[in-house]
N, C-alpha and C positions, 0 to 999 in steps of 0.2 A: 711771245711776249714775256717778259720780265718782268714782274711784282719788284717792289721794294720791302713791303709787307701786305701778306694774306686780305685779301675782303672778308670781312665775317660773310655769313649763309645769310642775318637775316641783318639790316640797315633802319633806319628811318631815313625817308628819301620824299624830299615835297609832299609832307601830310601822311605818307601812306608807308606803310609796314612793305619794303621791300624783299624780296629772299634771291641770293643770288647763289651760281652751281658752277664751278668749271674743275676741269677735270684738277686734280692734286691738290686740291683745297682741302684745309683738319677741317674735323669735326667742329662742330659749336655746339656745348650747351645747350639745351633750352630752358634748365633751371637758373643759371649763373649766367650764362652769354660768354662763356671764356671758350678760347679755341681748345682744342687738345683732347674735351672727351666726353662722353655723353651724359645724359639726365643720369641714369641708372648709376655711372658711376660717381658723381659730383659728389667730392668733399666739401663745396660750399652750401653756406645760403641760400636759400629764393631772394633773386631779382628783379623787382617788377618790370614793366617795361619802360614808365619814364625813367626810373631810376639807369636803367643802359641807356637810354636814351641822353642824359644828363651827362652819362661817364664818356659816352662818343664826343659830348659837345667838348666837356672838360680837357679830351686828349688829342682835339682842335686837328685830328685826321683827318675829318670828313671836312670840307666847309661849310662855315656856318649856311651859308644862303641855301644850300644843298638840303636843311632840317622842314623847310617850307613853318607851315602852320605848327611844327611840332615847338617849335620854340615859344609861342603865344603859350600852346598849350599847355607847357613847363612852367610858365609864370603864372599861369589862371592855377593851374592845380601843383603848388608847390608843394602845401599839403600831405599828399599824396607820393610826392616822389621820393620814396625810400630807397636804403639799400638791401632792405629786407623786407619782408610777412611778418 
């Protein structure tokens, strides 16, 4: 199979925190969420997890119908949704 672009490792997928593995997939973040390289070495920010959640919806990759309850959960706790700690 042929990718057009990489899946991240982890998704929001119908309500629930997904992680996905296939062989030749980068690294993800788990500070930032960005491909290419790990927590130890991130030159960014902490990103919460609505806040990737928010930037997946923004980058309209995923389908929206595909976020389940995450999308409610965005509008209840907007608050909340940063790009940073």
């Amino acid at each position: 199979m042929k990718l057009s672009k990489h899946i991240p490792s982890t998704i929001p997928a119908y309500g629930k925190k997904v992680f996905i593995k296939y062989r030749g997939q980068p690294i993800q973040c788990s500070k930032c969420f960005v491909l290419g390289h790990t927590r130890k070495n991130c030159p960014s920010t902490t990103l919460n997890w609505l806040g990737y959640v928010k930037s997946l919806l923004a980058e309209n990759y995923i389908p929206k119908e595909y976020f389940g309850v995450w999308l409610e959960y965005l509008r209840v706790h907007e608050a909340v949704v940063n790009t940073e700690f």
